[in-house]
C-alpha positions in Angstrom: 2.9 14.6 -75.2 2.7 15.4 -79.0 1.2 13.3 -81.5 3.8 11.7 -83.7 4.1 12.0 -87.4 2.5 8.9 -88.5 -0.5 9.8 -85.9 -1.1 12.9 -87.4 -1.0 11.3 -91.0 -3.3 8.6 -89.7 -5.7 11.2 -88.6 -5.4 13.7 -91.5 -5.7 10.2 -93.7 -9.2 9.6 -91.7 -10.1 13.1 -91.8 -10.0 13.3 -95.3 -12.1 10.0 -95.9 -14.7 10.9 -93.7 -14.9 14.1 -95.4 -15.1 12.9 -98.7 -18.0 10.4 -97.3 -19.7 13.5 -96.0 -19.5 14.9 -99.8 -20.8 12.0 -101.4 -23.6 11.5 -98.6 -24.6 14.9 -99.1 -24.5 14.6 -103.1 -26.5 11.3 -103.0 -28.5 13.1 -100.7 -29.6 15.6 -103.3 -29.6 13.3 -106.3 -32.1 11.1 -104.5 -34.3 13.9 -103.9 -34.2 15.2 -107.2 -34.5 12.0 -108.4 -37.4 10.6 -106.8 -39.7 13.8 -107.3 -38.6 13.3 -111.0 -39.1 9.8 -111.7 -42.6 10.5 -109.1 -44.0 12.9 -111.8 -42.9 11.1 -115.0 -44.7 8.2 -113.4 -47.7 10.5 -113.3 -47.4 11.9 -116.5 -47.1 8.6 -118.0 -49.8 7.0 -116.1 -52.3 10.0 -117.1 -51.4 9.2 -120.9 -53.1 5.4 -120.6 -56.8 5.9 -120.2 -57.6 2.6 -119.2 -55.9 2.7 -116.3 -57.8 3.7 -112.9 -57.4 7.6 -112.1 -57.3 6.6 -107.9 -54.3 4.1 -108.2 -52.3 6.9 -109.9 -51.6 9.1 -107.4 -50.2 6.3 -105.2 -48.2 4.5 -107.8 -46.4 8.1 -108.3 -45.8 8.4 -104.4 -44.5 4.7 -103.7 -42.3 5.0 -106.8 -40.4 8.6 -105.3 -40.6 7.2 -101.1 -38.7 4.0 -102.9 -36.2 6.1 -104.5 -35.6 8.0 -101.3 -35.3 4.7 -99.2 -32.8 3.3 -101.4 -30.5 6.9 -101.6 -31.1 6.8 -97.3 -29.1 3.2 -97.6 -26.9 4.2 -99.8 -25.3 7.5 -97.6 -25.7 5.0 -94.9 -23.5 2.1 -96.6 -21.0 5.2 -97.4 -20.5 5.2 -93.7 -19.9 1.6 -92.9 -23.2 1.2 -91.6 -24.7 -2.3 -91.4 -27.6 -2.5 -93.6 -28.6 -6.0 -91.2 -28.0 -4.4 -88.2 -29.9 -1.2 -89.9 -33.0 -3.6 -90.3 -33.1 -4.8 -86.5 -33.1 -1.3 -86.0 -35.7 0.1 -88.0 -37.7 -2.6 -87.2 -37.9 -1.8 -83.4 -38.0 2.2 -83.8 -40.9 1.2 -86.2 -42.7 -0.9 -83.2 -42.3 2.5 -81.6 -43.3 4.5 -84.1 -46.5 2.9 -84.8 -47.5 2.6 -81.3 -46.9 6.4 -80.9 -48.8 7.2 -84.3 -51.6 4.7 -83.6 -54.1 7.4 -85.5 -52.0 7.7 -88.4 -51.6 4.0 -89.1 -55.1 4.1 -88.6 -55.8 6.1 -91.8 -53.0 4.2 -93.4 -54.7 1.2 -92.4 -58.4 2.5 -93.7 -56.3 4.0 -96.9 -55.4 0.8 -98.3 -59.1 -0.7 -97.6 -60.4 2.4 -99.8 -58.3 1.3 -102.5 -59.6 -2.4 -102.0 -62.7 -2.2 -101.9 -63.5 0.5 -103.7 -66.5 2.2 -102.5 -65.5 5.0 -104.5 -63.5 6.8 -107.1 -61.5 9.7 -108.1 -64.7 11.5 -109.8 -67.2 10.6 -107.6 -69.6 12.8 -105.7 -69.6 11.2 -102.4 -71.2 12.3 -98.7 -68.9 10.9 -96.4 -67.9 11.9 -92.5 -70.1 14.9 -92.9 -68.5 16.3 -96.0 -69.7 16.4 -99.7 -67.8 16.7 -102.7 -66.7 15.4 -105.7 -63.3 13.2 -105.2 -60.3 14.3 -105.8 -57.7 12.2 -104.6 -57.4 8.8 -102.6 -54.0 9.2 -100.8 -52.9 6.6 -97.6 -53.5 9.4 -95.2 -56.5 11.5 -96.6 -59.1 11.3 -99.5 -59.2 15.1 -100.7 -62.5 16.1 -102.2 -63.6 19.2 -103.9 -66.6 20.6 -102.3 -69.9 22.2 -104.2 -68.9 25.5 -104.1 -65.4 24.3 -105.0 -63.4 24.5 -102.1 -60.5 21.8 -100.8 -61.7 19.2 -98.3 -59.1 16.9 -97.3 -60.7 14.6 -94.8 -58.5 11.3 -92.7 -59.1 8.1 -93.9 -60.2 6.5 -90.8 -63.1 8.6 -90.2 -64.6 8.4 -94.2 -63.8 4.0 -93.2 -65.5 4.1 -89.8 -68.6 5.8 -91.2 -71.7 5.5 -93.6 -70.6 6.0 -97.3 -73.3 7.5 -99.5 -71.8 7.3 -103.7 -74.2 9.4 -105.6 -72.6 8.8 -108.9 -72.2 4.6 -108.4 -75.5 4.1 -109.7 -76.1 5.3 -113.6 -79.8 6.0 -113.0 -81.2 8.2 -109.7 -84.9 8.6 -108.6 -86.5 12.4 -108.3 -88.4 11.9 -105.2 -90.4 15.4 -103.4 -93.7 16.4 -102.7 -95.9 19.6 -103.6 -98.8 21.1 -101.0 -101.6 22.0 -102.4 -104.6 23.4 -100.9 -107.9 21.8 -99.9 -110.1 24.1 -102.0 -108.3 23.1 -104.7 -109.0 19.9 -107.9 -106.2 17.1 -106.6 -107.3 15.5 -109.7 -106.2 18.6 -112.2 -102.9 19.7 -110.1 -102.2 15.7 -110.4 -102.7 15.8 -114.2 -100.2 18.6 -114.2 -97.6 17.3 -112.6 -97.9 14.6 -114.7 -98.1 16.4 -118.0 -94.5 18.0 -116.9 -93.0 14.9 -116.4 -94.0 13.5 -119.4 -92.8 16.9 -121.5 -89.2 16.7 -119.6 -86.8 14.7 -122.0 -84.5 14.3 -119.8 -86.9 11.9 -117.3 -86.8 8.3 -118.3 -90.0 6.4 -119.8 -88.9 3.9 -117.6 -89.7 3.2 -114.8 -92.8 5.5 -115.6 -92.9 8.8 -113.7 -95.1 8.5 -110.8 -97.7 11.0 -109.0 -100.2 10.7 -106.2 -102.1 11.6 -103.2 -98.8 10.8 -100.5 -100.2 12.8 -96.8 -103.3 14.1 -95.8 -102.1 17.4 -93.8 -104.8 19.7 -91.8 -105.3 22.5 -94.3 -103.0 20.5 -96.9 -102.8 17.4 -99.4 -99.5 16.3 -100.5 -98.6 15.8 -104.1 -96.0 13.5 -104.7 -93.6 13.3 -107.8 -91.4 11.1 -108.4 -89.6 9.9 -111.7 -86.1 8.7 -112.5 -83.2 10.2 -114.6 -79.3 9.6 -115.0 -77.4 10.2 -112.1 -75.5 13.3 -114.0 -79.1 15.6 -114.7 -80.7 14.7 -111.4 -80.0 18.5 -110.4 -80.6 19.7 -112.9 -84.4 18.1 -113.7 -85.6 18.9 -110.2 -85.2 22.2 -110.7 -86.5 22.6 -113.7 -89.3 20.3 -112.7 -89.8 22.5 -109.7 -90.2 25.5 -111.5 -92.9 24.7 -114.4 -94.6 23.0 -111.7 -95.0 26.6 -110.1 -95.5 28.1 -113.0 -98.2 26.0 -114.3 -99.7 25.5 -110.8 -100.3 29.6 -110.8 -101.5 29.7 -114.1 -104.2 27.0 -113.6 -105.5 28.9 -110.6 -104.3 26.2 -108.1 -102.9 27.6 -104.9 -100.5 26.2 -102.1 -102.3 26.1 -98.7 -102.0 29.7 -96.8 -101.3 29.4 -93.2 -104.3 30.0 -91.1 -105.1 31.8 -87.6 -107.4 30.6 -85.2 -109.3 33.1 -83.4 -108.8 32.9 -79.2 -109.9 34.5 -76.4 -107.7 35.7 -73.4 -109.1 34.5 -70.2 -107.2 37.7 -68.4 -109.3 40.1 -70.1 -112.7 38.2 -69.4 -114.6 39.9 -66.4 -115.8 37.8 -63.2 -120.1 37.1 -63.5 -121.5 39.0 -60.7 -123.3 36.7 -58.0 -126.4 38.1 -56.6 -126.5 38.1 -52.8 -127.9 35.9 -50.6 -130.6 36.6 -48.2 -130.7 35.3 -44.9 -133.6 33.8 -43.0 -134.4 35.4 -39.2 
């Protein structure tokens, strides 16, 4: 049985309309994309140019404004179909219930992403220890918080696991404390290496007057005395004073004669290598 004429021009009528649907999906399709990764860095560009504004809401705000973008050009090719955006919802909204209960981890970082950004316990800039990492942050995103380790290399670490653990902020305070101790000997004067140690921290400009810096007798070792020393400086130098501190304490230590305490043998005797007594022998009565 052949298809009659007005069947055929039905179905070269439909053919055409869905093709020229599948043209504009396609196009949308593309202008959504290009649009969205545009409109995603000129929000970036434009939130970098106002200095007040926090540097960790920025890379979000730029992300949320290209997904949004994308979502509405995904309804659009969808509506160029005929499809129900209502129904479309229902829809979404169950594959979603599956979604997330397949993902469970990845909402989970989402989840600990958007408590970051709440509370705050730190900020793009911050040198941070966190789930066994440390570095300098980079990024707060809703999946990972990137940071940028000491010897510069890129740590991107989940969200859930920086949440779920202990947060140390080394840069949320403005002042830090310089807190190690120094062995000294026993032959040596605790009273003059004390006097040094305090006559460095005193000369360093970079220490704070106060609080005042701080030395003392801390431990009482075996062939030892500790030294402590311990002062306070910005959070910015505290790397950089320790080791300067470090090193005229060394340098003046050895010029003053004072030594560090050498590590000593005790002499002992091998038991193996110890010959028997001889017994003298017994007489016996007749």
């Amino acid at each position: 049985m052949h298809p009659t004429p007005e069947t055929m021009a039905a179905f070269e009528l439909w053919l055409l309309d869905r093709s020229v649907s599948l043209i504009a999906a396609v196009l949308i399709l593309i202008a959504g994309w290009a649009i969205s990764r545009w409109a995603g860095r000129l929000t970036r560009r434009g939130l970098d140019r106002l200095q007040a504004f926090d540097a960790t809401l920025k890379p979000l705000l730029s992300s949320l404004v290209r997904y949004t973008i994308l979502a509405a050009a995904l309804i659009a090719v969808l509506q160029r179909f005929g499809v129900e955006t209502t129904s479309l919802v229902a829809v979404l909204g169950a594959a979603g219930l599956a979604i997330g209960l397949a993902l469970q981890g990845t909402l989970a970082n989402v989840a600990a992403g958007v408590m970051l950004l709440l509370l705050r316990p730190f900020r793009v800039g911050d040198g941070i220890q966190a789930a066994g990492q440390t570095g300098t942050v980079r990024e707060i995103g809703l999946f990972t918080t990137i940071l940028i380790s000491d010897d510069l290399a890129y740590v991107s670490i989940p969200n859930a696991q920086i949440f779920s653990g202990v947060i140390t902020n080394n840069s949320r305070e403005p002042v830090r404390r310089i807190n190690f101790t120094v062995a000294v000997d026993y032959s040596n004067d605790i009273e003059a290496a004390q006097k040094i140690v305090l006559d460095i921290l005193k000369s360093e400009k970079r220490i704070l007057a106060m609080p005042a810096p701080v030395t003392g007798v801390a431990a009482l070792h075996e062939y030892a005395v500790d030294v402590v020393v311990r002062c306070w400086v910005h959070s910015g130098d505290t790397e950089a004073v320790q080791f300067a501190i470090q090193k005229a304490i060394k340098n003046r230590f050895h010029a003053a004669g004072i030594s560090i305490p050498a590590r000593r043998q005790a002499a002992t005797t091998r038991t193996d290598q110890v010959e028997p007594p001889v017994r003298a022998p017994q007489m016996k009565s007749v």
